[in-house]
N, C-alpha and C positions, 0 to 999 in steps of 0.2 A: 411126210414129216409132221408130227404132231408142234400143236400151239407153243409148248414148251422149251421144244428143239428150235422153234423159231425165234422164242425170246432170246432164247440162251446165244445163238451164235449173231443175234441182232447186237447184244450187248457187249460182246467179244468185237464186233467190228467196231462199234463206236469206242470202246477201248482202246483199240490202236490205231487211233488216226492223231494227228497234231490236236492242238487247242481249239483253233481258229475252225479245221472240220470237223470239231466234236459239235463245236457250239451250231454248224451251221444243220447238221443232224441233228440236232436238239431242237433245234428253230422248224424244220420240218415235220419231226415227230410231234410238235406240237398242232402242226397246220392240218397234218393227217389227223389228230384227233380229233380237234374242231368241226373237218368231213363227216368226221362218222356222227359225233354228236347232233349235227345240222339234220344228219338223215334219218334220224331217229325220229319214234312218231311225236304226236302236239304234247303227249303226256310227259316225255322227258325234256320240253323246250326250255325248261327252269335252267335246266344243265348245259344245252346251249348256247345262252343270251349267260351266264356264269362265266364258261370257259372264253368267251369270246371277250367276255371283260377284262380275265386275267391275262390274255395277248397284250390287251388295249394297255392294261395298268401298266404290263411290262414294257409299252414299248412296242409293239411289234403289233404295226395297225395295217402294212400290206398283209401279214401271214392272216391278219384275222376276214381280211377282206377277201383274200384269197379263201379261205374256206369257205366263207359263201358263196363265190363262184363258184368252186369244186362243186360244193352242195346243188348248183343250179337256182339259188335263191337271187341270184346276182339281179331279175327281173322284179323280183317277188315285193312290193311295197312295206309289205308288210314285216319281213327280214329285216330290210333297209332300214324302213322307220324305228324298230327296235335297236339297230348298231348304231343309228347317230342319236338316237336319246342316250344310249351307256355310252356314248364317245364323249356327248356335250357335257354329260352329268362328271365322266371320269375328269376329263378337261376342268373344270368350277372347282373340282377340290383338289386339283394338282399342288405338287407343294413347288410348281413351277413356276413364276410369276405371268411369264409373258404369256405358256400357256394357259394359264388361271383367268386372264382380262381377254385370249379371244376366246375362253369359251363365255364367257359370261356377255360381251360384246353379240357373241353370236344369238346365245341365248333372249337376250334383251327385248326382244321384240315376238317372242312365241309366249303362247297361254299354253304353257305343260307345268301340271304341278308337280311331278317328280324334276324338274330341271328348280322349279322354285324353291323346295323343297332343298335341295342341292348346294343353293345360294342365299338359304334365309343365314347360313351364320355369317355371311362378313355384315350385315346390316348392323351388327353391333362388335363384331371382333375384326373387318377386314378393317386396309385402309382407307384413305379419299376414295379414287377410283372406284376400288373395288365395293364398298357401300354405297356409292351414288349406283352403279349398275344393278347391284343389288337391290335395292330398290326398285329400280323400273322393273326388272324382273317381277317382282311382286306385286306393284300394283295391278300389272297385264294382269297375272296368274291367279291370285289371292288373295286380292285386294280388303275383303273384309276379314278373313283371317290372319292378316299381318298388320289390322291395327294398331295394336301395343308396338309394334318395331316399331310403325310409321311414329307414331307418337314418341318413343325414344330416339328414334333420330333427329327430332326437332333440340334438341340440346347437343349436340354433333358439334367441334369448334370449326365444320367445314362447311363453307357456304354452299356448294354445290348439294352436300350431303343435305340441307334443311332445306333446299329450292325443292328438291327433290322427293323429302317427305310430304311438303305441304301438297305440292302436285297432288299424289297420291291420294291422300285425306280429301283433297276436294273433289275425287269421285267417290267418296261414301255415298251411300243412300239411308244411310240410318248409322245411330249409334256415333253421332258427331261430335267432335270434342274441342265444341266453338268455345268455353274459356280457355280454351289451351291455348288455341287460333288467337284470341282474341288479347294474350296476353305475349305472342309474338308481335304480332301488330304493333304494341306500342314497347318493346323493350327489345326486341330483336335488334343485335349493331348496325348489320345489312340493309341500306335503301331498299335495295331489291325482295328480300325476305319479307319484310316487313309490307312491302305491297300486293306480294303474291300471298299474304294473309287477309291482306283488305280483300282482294279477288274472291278467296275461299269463303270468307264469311257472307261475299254476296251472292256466288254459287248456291250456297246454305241456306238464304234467306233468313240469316240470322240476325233478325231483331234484337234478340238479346243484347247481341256485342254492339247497339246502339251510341253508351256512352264510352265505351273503346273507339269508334270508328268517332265520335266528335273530339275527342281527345288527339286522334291521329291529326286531324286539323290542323293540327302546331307542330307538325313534322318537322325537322329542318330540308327534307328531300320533297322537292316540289311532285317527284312521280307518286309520294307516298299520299301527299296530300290530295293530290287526282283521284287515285283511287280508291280513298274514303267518300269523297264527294260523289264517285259513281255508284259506289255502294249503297251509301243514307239515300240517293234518290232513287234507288232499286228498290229499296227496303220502306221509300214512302214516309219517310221521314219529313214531316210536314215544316218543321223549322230550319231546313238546309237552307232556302231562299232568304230569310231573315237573316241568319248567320253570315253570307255571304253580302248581303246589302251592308248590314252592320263595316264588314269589314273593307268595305267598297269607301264608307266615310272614315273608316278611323284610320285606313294603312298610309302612309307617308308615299307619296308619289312616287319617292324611288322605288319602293315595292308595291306599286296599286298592279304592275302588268301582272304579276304570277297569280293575284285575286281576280281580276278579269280572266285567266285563265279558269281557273276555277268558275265560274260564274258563268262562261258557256258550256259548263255541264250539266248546267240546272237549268230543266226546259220551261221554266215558267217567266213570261214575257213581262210582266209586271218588273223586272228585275233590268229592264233595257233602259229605262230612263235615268237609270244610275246610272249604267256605259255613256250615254250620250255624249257629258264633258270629255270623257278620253278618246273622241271624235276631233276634239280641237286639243288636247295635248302636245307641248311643243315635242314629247322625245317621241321619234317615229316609229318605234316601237309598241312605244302603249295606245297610240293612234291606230296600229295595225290590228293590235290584238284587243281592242276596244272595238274595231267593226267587225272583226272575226268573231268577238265574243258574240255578239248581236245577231251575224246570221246565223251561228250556232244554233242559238237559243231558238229562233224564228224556223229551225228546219228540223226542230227538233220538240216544239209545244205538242202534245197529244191532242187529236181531231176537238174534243170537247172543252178544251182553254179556247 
């Protein structure tokens, strides 16, 4: 029986079956080709890791698993690891939702730049979700090639979305873009935003943003104002201790505790003789956080003070 007698009466039987058995002979004709294609040598694998895509895209991810077993790849790592990057990658650009968040979910925590790569467009076209994941995706992966996103995503109305950027940014190693930082810090809406800026810039050791991080001072958010104070004494900022004394006599009792808060972050002991009065303060509060501030400061002076 020649090849063509066998197409010919192959085509004749799938012609007269029902709908339901054409398709299910169509679903196997495909899984038979995928075999052959697997068994082909390294030079046709382009055509392999293809066809097995188009199963995937379709829908139809046992038939494509299944040809790699037929194939005998079913052990093979190397098979393997090639069908779950085109599974993950086909998954990120689904026009499926649920499916689109576990692949990207899944992706989230692997450095593959073709999965990156996959998920650089919701960083500025997905939604919430899907751009905070995108993100993390990129900083694992490529991280100094998706600076410009990271940097666009800091204007994002999503707060997850700009935690998310800054993250990122504060594992550069070069090419840092501390006025950016530096002008979330004090204009960002987010308490939280606006301190995981102050973070970044002390990552950075960015002196620059010096009179941004004094400015943050007058935070309304006490965590905001923490974390400039940790910063300027990262950064060696020789007037924090003053600033803090200063403000030790001018703040109004009902607000001196959130200033002794700040002032055991600043390891220089010279600053404890201010705390003392809030040692005999009647509210038990600032009494507390006035000897807290102290031994702070005392477990925290550098060998040479």
């Amino acid at each position: 029986m020649t090849n063509d007698s066998a197409r010919t009466r192959s085509r004749r039987r799938i012609g007269r079956t029902e709908p339901a058995d054409r398709q299910r002979l169509l679903r196997k004709a495909g899984a038979l080709a995928a075999l052959v294609l697997l068994s082909l040598p390294a030079t046709a694998r382009g055509q392999d890791t293809a066809h097995l895509a188009d199963l995937m895209r379709a829908g139809h991810y046992g038939e494509a698993y299944d040809a790699i077993v037929h194939a005998g790849h079913e052990k093979d790592p190397a098979a393997l690891e090639s069908a779950a990057r085109t599974l993950l990658a086909l998954s990120i650009q689904s026009e499926d939702s649920f499916q689109r968040w576990a692949g990207l979910r899944a992706a989230r925590f692997l450095d593959d730049a073709e999965l990156a790569g996959a998920a650089r467009k919701y960083v500025r076209d997905g939604g919430r979700y899907e751009q905070a994941l995108a993100l993390e995706i990129l900083a694992r992966s490529d991280p100094k090639g998706s600076r410009a996103d990271f940097i666009a995503a800091l204007d994002s109305p999503y707060r997850t979305v700009r935690i998310r950027a800054l993250r990122a940014l504060a594992s550069l190693d070069e090419d840092r873009p501390v006025d950016r930082v530096a002008t979330v810090l004090t204009e960002d809406p987010d308490p939280d935003v606006r301190a995981l800026a102050a973070r970044a810039l002390r990552v950075w050791n960015a002196t620059q943003a010096i009179p941004s991080l004094r400015k943050a001072l007058d935070d309304e958010a006490d965590t905001v104002q923490q974390e400039a104070v940790k910063t300027l004494v990262a950064l060696g900022d020789d007037g924090i201790a003053d600033e803090i004394r200063h403000r030790l006599s001018e703040t109004p009792p009902d607000q001196r505790a959130s200033v002794m808060r700040l002032a055991a972050l600043v390891p220089d002991p010279d600053l404890i003789p201010d705390l003392g009065p809030g040692l005999a303060d009647p509210d038990p509060d600032v009494r507390a956080v006035a000897a807290g501030a102290i031994l702070s400061i005392l477990a925290h002076v550098p060998d040479e003070k």
